[in-house]
Structure formats: C-alpha cells, structure tokens
N, C-alpha and C positions, 0 to 999 in steps of 0.2 A: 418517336412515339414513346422509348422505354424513357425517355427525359422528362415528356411529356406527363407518367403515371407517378414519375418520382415527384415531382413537383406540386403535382394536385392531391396526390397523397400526405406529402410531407406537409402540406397548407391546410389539409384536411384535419391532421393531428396538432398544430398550431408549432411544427418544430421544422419550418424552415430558414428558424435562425439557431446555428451551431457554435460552440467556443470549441474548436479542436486543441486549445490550447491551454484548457485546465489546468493546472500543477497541480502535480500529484499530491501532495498535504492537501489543498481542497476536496480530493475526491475522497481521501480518506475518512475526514471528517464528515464527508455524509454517507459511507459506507459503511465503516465499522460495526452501525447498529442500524443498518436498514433491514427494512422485513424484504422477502424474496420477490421475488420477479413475480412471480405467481399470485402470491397473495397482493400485491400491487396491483395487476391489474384488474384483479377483482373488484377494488375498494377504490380506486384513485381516477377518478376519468381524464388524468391527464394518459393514463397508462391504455386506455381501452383503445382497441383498434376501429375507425373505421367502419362501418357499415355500409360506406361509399363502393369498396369494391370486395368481392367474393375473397374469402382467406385463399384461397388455389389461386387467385390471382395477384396477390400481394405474395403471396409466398416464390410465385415462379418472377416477379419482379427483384424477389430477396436475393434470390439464387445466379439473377441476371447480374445482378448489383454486385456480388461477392466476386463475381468474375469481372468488374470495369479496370479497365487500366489506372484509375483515378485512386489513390487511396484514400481519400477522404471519401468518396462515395461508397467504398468497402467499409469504413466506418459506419457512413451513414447506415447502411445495411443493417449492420450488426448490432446498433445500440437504440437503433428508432423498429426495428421491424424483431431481428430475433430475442433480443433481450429481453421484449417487451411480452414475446407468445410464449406460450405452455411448453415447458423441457421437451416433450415429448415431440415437438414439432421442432427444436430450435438446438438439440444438445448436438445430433451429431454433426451438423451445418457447423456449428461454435468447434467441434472437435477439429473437424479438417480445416475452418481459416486459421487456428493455430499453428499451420506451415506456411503461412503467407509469409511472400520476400518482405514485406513492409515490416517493421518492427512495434507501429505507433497501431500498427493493423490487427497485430500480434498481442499487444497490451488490452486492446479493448475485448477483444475474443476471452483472454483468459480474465478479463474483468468482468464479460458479462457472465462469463459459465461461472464465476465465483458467486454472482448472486443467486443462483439456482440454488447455493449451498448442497448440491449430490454427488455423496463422498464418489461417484465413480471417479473425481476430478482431480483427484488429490495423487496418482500416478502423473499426469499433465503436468499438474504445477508441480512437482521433483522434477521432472522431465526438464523445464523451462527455467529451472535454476539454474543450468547450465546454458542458457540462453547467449549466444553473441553479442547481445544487444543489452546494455547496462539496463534499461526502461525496462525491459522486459523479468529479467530476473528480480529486478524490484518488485513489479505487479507480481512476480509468484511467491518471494517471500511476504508481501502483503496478504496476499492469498491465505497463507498456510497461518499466520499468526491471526487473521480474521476467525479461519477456521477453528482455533485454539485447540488443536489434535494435538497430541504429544509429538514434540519435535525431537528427533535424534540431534544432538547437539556437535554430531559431526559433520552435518549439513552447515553448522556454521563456522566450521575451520576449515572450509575451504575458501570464505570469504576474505581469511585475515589477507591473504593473498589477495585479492583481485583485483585487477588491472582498473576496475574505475573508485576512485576515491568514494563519487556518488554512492556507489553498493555500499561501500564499507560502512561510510556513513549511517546510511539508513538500519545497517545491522545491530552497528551502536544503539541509536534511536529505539527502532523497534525493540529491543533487548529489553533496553530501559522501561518499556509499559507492559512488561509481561513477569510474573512472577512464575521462574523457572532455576529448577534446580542446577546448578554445574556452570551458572555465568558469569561467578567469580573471573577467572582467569582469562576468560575469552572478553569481557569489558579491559580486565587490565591490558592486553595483550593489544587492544585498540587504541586505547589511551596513551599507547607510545609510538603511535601511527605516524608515518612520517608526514600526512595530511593535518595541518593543527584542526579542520575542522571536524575532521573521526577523531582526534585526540580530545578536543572538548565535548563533541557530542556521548563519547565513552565516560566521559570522566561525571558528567551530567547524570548517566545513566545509575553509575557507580553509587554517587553519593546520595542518590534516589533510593536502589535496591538495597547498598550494602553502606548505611551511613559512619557504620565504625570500621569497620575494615577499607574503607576509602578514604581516610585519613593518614595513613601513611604513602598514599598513593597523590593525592592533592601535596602534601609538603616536597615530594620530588616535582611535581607538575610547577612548584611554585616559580622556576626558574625557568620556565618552558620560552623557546627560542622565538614564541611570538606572543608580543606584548598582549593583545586583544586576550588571552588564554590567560598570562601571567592576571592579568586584571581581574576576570573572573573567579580564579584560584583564589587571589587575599582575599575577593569580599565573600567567599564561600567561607573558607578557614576565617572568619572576623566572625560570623554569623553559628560558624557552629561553637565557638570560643563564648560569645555573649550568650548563648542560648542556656548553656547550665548555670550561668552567675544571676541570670532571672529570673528560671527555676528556685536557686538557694536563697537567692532573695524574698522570692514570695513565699519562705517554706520560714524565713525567720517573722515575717508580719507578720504569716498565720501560720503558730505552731501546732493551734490545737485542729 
C-alpha cells in the first residue's frame, strides 16, 4: 500500500523520474543563487504539493519513507516531499535524517536544510565538516560558502590534512570564488599538495585571487612532476608576460 501512495504521489508531482547521480558541480550551479524552498513553492508549480492527498497524509508517508531500508527512497523522501514544504513542517525531520547510516542520505538532508537558508543550520553544517564521509563534508563546506557568513579560517586547516584528495580539492576550488581575507597561505600550502589535481586547482585559485603574489609561486610550479600541471603553468606565465607588453603597446599608439 505505502509503495502504492509513493508512486501515485510521485506521478502526481511528475517526479517519478530521479538522477541520483548528479555531480556535485551541477547542483552547484543551480544552487548557489537559487531562491528558498519556501518561496519556491509559492511561485513555481513544479514545487506545489498535490492536492490529491491531505498534507497529514503525505506527511505520515514522508516519515514512513525516512524510515525504508532502501536509501534511495529516504532520498526520495527528503527532496520531493520535505524540501519542498514549509520549514516549519520539514526542519526538524531534515535535522534527525542528518544521522542517517547512508552518507548520499546525509548529503541531501543537509542540502535540502541549506535551501531553507535558517542560520539555525549553520551549528549542523560545522558539525558535518567532520563528517566520515568525503561527500558529505563537501555538502557542508558548500553549505557554509553558499551561506557567505564569515568563515573562521581555521576550519580550513584542518583540510590541508585530509584523507580524501576530493575535499582538498574542492577547498582549493571553493577558496578560489570567494574573496577572503588570510587565503594567501593556505591556497599556497595546497598548491604543494602531493595530489597534482589540488596542486593545480590551488594554484588556479591563486592566480585568480592573488595574481602578483602567485607569480613566484607558478615559476616553482613550472617544474611540477606532472606534465598536464607543468603545461598549464607556461601558458599561465606566457599570458601574464604578454599581457603588460599590450598594455605598453596601446599606451604608445595612444599617448594622448
């Protein structure tokens, strides 16, 4: 029967076709600047629930579904039903599957309480930095730079350390689109990652934030023990080398 409500419900809202298999860059780009849960479903009738069955009844099927053996249908739960209702019905359901054994169960819980944007959330996601689970401490530092709160920047030296290259990665990355005081040292400090892919994604970040102080940082790199990085490095340093000689050029055709 509860297979039964999920399926005419799910067909009801036209989302009984799922990708559980997003990459996380794609959800970014449509999160970063989306408006909240809330005001969604006000405005968007992809977002409105149903009128097929009573909310007490969708809601005690949510609760059934958070509890299935299946993690994809704890999924389904959380991103077609509480994501999509009012904080006030959906926050502390989203609080406790944030201890789910599932880790992929765990990333959409604190995905979906991020679109709620209510700073009570912002304890969780510190909490889930320390997550076991590399996906998951991604979704919370995505979390906390969506949120743009001031980040203690010792939250991110515990990264230089950690065990999944991925995280490091991404710390690089995310570094790099945020203008923040004190990330000199901690992009250089990535940049000698023994991962060439945090080594280039740092060094990326570098010559974005800090394009004259990452100049003597790119001429050590230029030797870097994997070609793909070495490649990168010369056509960076050729580009910044021509950039001032086209400048002094157009500055002698037009002096006045």
């Amino acid at each position: 029967m509860a297979d039964r409500f999920r399926l005419v419900y799910l067909k009801s809202t036209g989302l009984e076709k799922s990708d559980f298999n997003d990459s996380f860059s794609s959800y970014e780009k449509k999160t970063m600047a989306a408006p909240s849960s809330s005001e969604s479903s006000r405005t968007d009738p992809e977002y409105n629930i149903p009128q097929t069955f009573s909310s007490e009844a969708i809601l005690k099927q949510a609760k059934t579904d958070l509890k299935h053996p299946d993690p994809k249908v704890r999924i389904l739960a959380i991103k077609y039903y509480l994501e999509k209702s009012y904080p006030s019905i959906s926050m502390s359901l989203l609080q406790e599957i944030l201890s789910d054994r599932d880790p992929e169960v765990r990333v959409q819980a604190l995905r979906s309480l991020i679109k709620f944007r209510s700073p009570i959330i912002s304890p969780f996601l510190k909490k889930h930095l320390k997550d076991n689970a590399p996906q998951v401490r991604i979704a919370a530092l995505r979390g906390m730079f969506q949120y743009q709160e001031k980040i203690d920047l010792n939250i991110f030296l515990q990264f230089l350390s950690d065990e999944s290259s991925w995280v490091r990665r991404k710390v690089a990355t995310l570094l790099g689109w945020t203008q923040m005081e004190g990330t000199l040292p901690i992009l250089v400090e990535l940049s000698r990652d023994q991962d060439s892919r945090v080594r280039k994604a740092a060094l990326f970040s570098l010559v974005a934030l800090y394009p004259d102080e990452s100049e003597s940082r790119l001429m050590e790199a230029i030797t870097d023990s994997d070609p793909s990085v070495q490649k990168w490095v010369k056509m960076t340093l050729e580009k910044i080398v021509v950039r001032p000689l086209k400048k002094r050029k157009a500055f002698l055709k037009n002096p006045g």
